[in-house]
C-alpha positions as CSV (number, residue, x, y, z in Angstrom):
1,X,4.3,-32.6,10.6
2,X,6.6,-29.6,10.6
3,X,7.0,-27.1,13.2
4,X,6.5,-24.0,11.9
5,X,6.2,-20.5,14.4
6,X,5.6,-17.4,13.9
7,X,8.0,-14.1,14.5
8,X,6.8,-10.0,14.4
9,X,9.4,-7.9,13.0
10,X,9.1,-4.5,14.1
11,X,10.6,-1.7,12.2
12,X,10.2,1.3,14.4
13,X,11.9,4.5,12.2
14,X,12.4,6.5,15.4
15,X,14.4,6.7,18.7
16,X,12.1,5.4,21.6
17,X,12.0,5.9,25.1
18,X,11.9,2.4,26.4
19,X,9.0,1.0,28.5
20,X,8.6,-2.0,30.9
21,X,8.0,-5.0,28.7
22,X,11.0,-7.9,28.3
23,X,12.3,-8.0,25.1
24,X,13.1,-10.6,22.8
25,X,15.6,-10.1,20.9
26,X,15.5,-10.6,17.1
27,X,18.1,-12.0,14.9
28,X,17.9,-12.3,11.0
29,X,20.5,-13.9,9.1
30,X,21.1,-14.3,5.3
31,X,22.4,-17.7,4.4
32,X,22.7,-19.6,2.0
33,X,22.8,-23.6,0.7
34,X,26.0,-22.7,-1.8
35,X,27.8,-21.1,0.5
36,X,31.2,-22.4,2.0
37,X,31.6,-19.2,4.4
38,X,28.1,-20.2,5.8
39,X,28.5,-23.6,6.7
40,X,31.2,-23.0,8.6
41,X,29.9,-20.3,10.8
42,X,26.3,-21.8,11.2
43,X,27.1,-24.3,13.6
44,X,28.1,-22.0,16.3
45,X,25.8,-19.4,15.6
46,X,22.3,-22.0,15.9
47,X,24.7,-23.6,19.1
48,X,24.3,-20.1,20.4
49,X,20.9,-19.5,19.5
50,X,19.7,-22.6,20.6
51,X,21.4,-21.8,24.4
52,X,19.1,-18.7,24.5
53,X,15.9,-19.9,23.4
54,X,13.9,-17.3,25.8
55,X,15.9,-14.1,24.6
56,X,16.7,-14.4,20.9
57,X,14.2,-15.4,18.4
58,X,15.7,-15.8,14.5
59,X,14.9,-15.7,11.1
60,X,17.4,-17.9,8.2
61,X,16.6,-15.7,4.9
62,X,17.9,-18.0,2.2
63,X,19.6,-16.1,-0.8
64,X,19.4,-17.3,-4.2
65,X,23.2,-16.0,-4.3
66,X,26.2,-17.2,-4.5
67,X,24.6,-20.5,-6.1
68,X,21.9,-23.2,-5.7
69,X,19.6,-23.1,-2.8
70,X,15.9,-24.6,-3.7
71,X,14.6,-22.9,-0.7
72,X,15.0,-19.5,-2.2
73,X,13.3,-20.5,-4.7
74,X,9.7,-20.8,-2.5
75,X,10.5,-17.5,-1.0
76,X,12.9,-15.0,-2.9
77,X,8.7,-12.9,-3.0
78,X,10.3,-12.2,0.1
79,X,13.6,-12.4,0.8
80,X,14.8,-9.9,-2.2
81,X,13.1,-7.2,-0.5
82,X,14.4,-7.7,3.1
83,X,18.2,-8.1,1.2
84,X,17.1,-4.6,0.1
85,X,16.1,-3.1,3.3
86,X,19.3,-3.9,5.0
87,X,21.7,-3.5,1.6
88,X,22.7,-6.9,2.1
89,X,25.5,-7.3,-0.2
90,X,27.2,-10.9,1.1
91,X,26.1,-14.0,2.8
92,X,26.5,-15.1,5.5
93,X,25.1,-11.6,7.4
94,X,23.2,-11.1,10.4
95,X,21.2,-7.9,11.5
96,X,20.5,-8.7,15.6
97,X,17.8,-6.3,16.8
98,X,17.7,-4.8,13.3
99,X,20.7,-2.8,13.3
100,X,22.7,-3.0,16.7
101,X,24.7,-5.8,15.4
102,X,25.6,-6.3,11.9
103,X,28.0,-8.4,10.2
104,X,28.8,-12.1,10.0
105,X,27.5,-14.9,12.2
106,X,31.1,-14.9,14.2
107,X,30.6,-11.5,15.6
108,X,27.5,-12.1,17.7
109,X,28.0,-13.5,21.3
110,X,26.7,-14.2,24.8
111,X,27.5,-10.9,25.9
112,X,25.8,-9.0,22.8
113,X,22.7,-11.1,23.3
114,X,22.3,-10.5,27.2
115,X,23.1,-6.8,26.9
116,X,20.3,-6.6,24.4
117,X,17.9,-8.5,26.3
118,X,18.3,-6.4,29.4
119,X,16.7,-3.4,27.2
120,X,13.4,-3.2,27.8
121,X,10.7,-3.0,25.2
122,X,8.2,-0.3,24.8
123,X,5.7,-2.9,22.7
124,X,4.4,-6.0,24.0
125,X,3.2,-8.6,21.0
126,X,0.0,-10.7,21.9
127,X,0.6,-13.5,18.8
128,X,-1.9,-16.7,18.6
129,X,-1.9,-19.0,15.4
130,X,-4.1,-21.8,14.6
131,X,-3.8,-24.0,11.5
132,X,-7.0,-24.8,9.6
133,X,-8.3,-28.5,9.7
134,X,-6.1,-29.8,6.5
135,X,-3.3,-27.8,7.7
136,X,-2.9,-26.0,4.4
137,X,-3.3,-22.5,6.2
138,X,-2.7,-20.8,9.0
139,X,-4.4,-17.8,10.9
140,X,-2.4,-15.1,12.7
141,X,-4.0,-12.8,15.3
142,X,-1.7,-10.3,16.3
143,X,-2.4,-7.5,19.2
144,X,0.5,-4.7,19.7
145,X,0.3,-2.9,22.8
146,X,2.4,0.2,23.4
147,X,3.4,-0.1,26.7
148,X,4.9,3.1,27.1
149,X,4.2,6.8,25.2
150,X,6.5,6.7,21.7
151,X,6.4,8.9,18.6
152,X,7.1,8.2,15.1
153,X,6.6,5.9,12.4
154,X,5.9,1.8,12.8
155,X,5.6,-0.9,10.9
156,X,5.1,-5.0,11.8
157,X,6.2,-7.5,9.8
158,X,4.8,-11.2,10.7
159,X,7.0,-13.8,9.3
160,X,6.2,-17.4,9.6
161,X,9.2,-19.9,10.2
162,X,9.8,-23.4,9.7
163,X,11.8,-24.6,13.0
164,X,13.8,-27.2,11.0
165,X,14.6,-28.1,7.7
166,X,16.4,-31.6,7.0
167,X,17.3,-33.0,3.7
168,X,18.3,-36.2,2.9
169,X,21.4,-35.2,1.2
170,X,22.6,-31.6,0.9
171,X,20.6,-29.3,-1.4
172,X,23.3,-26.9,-2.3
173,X,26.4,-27.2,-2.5
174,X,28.0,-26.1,0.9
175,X,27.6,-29.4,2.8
176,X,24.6,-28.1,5.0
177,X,21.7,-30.8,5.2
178,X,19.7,-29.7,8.3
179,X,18.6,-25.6,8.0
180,X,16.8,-24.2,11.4
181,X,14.8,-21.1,11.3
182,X,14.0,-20.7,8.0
183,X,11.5,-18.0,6.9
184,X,8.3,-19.6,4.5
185,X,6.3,-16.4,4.0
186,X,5.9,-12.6,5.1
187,X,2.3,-11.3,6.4
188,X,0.9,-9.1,4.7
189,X,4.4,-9.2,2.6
190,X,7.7,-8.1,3.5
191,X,7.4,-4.6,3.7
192,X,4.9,-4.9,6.2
């Protein structure tokens, strides 16, 4: 079976005044199966993510740029508009707590991620999936509690992620065989 989890993106279009709840960091790359550049910064970038399970959580958007990459082909419905959002021009590209970071893979590091963690959060996310008996869907309850009194505009974006991809033999033609964190599908959509 795979492992697949679910991540809330929250766009908040305002300065906040933080609250008291522990963050969890957020960090979205685009990447791609075709691309050299990406294969050689991925390693060290899921190393690093996978050393800080309980701070960062991430999303892998798969282009369908600079070549071949048959995941991008079950999810450009909602990749091309999160490319858009951020005016993603490249691959590989990472936004880490939507804009605090931006850039390529190589630029993210321990001491980025632990200074972002130790801002608190003035949302807490209450998130419980089930799958149905023949596990061809899954159900999402989400519950968003402001934590502390905010202004401005919101939106949440639920994405659901498959843990780890392995192919047999690469897909594209970068070298990559094994993709983690790659985003399946956007609830309601991408724009949230």
């Amino acid at each position: 079976m795979r492992k697949l989890y679910t991540l809330v993106l929250a766009t908040l279009a305002t300065t906040l005044s933080y609250g008291q709840t522990q963050r969890l960091c957020l960090l979205e790359e685009f990447t791609q199966a075709s691309c050299p550049p990406c294969a050689a910064q991925n390693p060290a970038l899921n190393a690093l993510l996978a050393a800080n399970t309980v701070k960062v959580a991430s999303i892998k958007y798969q282009t369908n740029w600079p070549g071949v990459d048959p995941m991008n082909v079950q999810t450009q419905t909602w990749v091309g508009p999160r490319v858009s959002y951020y005016g993603t021009n490249g691959v590989p590209d990472i936004r880490f707590d939507g804009n605090v970071t931006a850039g390529a893979p190589n630029t993210l590091n321990q001491t980025s991620i632990n200074n972002r963690y130790a801002v608190t959060s003035p949302f807490e996310f209450d998130l419980v999936h089930s799958f149905s008996a023949d596990f061809d869907s899954v159900f999402i309850n989400m519950l968003i509690t402001c934590t502390q009194a905010t202004s401005g505009t919101f939106k949440a974006r639920v994405a659901l992620v498959e843990q780890e991809i392995a192919f047999c033999s690469p897909p594209g033609t970068n070298g990559e065989d094994i993709f983690y964190g790659v985003m399946r599908k956007m609830y309601p959509n991408a724009v949230g």
